[in-house]
N, CA, C and O of each residue as an XYZ file, in Angstrom:
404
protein
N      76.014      5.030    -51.416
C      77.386      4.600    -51.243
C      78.195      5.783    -50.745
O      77.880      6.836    -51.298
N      79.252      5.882    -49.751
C      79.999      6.816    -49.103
C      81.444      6.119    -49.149
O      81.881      5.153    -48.522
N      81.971      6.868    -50.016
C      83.308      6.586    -50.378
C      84.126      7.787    -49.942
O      83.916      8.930    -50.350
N      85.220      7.389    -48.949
C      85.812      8.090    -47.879
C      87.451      8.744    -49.078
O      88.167      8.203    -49.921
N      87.373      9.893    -48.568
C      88.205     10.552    -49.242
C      89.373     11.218    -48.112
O      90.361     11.815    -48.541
N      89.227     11.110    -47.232
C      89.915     11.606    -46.104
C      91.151     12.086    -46.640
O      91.631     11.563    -47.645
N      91.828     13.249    -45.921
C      93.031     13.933    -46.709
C      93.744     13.895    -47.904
O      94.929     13.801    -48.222
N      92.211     14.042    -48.716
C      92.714     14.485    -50.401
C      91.712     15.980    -50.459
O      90.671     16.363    -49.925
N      92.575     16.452    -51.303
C      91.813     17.646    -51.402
C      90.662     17.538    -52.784
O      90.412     16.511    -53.415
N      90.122     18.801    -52.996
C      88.810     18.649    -54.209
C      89.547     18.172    -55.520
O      89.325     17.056    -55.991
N      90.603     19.233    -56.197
C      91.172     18.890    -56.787
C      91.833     17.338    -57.196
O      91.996     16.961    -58.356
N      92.123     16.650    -56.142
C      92.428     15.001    -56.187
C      91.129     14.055    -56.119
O      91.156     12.839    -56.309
N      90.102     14.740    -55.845
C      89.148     13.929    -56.309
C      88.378     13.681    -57.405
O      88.054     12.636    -57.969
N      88.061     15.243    -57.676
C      87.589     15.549    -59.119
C      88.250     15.279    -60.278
O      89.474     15.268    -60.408
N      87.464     15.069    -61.091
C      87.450     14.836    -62.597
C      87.112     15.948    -63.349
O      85.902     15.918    -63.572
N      87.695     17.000    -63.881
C      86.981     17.877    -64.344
C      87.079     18.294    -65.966
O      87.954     19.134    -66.176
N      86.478     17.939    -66.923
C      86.112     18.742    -67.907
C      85.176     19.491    -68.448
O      84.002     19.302    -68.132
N      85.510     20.415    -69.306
C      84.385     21.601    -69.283
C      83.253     21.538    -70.820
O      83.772     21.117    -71.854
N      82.394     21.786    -70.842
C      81.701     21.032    -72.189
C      80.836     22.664    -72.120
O      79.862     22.909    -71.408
N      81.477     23.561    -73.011
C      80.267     24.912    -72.979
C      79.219     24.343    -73.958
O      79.440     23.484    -74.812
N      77.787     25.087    -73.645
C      76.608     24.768    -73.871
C      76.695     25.388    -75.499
O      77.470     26.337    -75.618
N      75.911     24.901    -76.869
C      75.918     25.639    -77.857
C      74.490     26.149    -78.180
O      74.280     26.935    -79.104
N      73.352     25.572    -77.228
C      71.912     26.473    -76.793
C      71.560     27.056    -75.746
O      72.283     26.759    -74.795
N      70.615     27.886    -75.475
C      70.385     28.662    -74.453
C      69.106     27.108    -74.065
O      68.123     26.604    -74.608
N      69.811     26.919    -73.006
C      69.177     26.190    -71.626
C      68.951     26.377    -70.461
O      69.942     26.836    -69.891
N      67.979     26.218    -69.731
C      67.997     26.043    -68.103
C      68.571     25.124    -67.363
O      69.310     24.374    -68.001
N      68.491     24.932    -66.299
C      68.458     23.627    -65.681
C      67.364     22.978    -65.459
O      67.369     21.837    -64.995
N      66.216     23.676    -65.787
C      65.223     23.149    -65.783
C      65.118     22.185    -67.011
O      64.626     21.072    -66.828
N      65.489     22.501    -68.068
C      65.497     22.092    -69.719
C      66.380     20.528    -69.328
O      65.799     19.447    -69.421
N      67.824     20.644    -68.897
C      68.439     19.616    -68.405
C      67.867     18.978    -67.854
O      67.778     17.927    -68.489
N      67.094     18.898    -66.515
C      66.445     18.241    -65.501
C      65.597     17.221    -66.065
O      65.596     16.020    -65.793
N      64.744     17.963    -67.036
C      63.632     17.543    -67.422
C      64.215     16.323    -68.464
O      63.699     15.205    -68.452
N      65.330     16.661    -69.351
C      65.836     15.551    -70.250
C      66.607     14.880    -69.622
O      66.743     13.907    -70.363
N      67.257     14.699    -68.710
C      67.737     13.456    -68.089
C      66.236     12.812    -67.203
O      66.533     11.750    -66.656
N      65.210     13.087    -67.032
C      64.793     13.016    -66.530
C      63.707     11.669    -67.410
O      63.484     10.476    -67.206
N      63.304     12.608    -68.343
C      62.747     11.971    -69.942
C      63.294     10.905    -70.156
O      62.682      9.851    -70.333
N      64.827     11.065    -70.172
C      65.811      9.763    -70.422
C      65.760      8.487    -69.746
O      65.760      7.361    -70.244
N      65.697      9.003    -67.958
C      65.963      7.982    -67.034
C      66.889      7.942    -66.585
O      67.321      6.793    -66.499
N      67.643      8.852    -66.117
C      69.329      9.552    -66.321
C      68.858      9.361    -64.348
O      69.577      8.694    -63.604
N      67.624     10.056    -63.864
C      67.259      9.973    -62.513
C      67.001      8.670    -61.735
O      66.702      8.625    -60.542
N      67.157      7.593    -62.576
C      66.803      6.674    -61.816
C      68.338      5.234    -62.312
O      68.200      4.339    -63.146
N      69.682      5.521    -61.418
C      70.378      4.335    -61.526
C      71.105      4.037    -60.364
O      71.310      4.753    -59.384
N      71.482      2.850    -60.604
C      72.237      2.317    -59.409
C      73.504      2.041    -59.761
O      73.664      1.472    -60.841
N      75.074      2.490    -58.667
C      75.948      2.029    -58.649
C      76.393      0.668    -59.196
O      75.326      0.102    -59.435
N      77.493     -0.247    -59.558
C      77.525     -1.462    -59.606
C      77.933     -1.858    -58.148
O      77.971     -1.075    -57.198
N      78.249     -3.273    -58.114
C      78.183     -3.376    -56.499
C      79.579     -2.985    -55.585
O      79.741     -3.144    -54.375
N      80.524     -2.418    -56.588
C      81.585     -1.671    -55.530
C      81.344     -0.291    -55.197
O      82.153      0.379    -54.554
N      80.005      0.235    -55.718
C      79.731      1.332    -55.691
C      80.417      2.820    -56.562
O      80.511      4.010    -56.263
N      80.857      1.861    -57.934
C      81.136      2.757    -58.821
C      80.391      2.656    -60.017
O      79.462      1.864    -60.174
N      80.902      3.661    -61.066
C      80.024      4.001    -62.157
C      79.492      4.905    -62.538
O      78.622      4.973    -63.406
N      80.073      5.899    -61.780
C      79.639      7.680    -62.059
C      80.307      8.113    -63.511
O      79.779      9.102    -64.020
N      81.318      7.551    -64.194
C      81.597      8.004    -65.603
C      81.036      7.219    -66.357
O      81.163      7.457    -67.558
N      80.286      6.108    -65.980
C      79.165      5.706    -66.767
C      78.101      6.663    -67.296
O      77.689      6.992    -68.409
N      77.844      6.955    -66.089
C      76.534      7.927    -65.751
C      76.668      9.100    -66.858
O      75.867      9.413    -67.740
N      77.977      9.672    -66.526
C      78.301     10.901    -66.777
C      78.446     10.951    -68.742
O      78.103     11.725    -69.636
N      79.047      9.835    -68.651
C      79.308      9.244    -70.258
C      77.818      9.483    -71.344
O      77.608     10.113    -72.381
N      76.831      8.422    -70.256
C      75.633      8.712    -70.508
C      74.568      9.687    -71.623
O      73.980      9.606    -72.702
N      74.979     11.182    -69.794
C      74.513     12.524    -69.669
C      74.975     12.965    -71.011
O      74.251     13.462    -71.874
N      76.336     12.718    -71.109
C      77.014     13.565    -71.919
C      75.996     13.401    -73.033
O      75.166     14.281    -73.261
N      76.092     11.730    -74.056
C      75.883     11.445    -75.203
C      74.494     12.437    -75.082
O      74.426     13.263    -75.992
N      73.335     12.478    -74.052
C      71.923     12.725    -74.204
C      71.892     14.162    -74.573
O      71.040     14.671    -75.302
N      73.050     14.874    -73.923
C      73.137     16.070    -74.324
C      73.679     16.656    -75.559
O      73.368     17.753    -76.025
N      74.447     15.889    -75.998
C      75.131     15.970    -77.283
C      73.753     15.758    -78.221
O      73.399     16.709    -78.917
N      73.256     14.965    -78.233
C      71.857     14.352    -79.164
C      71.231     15.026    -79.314
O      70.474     15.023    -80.284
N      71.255     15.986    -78.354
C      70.055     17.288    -78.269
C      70.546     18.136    -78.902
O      69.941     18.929    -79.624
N      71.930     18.068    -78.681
C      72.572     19.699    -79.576
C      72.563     20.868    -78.355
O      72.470     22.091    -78.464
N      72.677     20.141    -77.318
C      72.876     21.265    -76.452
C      74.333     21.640    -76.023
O      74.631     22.803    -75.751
N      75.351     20.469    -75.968
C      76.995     20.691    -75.978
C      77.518     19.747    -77.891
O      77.061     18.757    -78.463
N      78.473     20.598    -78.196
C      79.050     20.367    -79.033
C      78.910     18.508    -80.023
O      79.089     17.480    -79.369
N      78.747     18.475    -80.792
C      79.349     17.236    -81.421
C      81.196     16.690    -81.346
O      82.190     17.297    -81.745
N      81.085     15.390    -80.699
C      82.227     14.858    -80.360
C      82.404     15.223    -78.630
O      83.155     14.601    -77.880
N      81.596     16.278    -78.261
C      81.718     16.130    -76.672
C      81.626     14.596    -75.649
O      82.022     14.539    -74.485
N      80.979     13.389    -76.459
C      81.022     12.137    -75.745
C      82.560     11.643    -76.021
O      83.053     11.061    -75.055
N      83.405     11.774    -77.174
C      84.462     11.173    -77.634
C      85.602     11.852    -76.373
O      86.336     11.159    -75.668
N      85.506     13.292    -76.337
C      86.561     14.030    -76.076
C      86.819     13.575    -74.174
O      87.847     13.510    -73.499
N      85.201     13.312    -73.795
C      85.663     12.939    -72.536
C      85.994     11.400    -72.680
O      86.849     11.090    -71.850
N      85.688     10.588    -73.280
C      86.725      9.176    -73.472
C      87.935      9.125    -73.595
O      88.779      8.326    -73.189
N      87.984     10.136    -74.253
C      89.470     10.489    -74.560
C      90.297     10.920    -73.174
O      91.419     10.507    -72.882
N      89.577     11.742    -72.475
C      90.111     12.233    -71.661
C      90.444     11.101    -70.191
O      91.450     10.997    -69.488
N      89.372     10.518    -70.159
C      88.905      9.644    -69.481
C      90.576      8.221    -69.395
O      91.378      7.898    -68.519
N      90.330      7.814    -70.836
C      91.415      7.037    -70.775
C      92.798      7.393    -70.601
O      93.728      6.623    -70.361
N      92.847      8.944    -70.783
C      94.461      9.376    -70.642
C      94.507      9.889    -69.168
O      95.407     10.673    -68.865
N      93.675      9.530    -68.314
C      93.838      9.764    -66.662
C      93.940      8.738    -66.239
O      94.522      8.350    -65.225
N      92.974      7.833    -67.528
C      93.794      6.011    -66.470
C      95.037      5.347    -66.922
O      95.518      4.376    -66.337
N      95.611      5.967    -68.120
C      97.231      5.614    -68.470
C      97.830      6.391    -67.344
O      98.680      5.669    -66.823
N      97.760      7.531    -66.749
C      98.365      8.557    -66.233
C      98.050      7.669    -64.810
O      99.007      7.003    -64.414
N      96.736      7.595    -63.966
C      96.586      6.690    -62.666
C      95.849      5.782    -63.076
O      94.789      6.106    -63.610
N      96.162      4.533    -62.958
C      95.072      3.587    -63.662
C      94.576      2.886    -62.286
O      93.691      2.069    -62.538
N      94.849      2.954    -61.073
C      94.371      2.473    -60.037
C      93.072      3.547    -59.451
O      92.112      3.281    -58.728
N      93.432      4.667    -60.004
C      92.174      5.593    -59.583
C      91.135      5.890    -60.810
O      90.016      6.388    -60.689
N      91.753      5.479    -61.989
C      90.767      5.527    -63.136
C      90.361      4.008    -63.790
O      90.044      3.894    -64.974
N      90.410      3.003    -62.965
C      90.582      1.862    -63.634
C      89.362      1.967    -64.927
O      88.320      2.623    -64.925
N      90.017      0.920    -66.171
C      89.685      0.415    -67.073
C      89.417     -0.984    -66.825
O      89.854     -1.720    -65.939
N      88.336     -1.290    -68.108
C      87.187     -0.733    -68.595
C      86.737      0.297    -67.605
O      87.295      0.296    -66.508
N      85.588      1.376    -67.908
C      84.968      2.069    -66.791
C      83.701      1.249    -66.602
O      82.788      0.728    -67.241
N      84.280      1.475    -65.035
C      83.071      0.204    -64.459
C      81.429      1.411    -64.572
O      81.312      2.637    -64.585
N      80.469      0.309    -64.631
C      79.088      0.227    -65.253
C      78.156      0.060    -64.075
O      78.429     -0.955    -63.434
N      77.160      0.735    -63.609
C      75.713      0.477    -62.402
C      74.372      0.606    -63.852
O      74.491      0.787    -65.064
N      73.495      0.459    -63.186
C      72.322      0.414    -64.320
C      71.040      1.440    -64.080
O      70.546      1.908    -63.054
N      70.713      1.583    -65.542
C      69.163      2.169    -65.358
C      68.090      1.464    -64.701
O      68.000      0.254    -64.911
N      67.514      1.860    -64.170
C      65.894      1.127    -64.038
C      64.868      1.831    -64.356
O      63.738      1.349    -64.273
């Protein structure tokens, strides 16, 4: 899916929160557990969204592991819903959902 962003800058596209690690990991260590999970294999829904699904996901798998903090899945919900009170046409609610296979 190619979703056109034309004269917005990074900043207006991105979503950014920061989740520091509380183990020493690679990316290899990551790779391999989303990987384990099935984190590598999903599809958009059919408007071609669902990346804070995804991301929602990642988060919880990483949290489970103990590799980012406990409550790191809550804090980006949290965050999540106070960008779609703030733009709710660019954050719409519910957050739309694509699937594992």
């Amino acid at each position: 899916v190619n979703k056109s962003y034309t004269g917005a800058s990074a900043e207006e596209i991105i979503f950014r929160k920061h989740f520091p690690t509380m183990l020493s990991v690679t990316m290899e260590d990551v790779a391999q557990l989303l990987k384990s999970n099935g984190r590598n294999h999903y599809v958009f829904d059919e408007t071609g969204s669902g990346c804070r699904f995804w991301c929602q996901k990642v988060l919880g798998d990483l949290e489970e592991k103990g590799i980012i903090a406990p409550g790191s899945v809550e804090i980006f919900e949290n965050a999540i819903q106070k960008a779609s009170n703030k733009e709710p046409s660019r954050y719409p609610m519910p957050v739309r959902k694509g699937h594992f296979y």
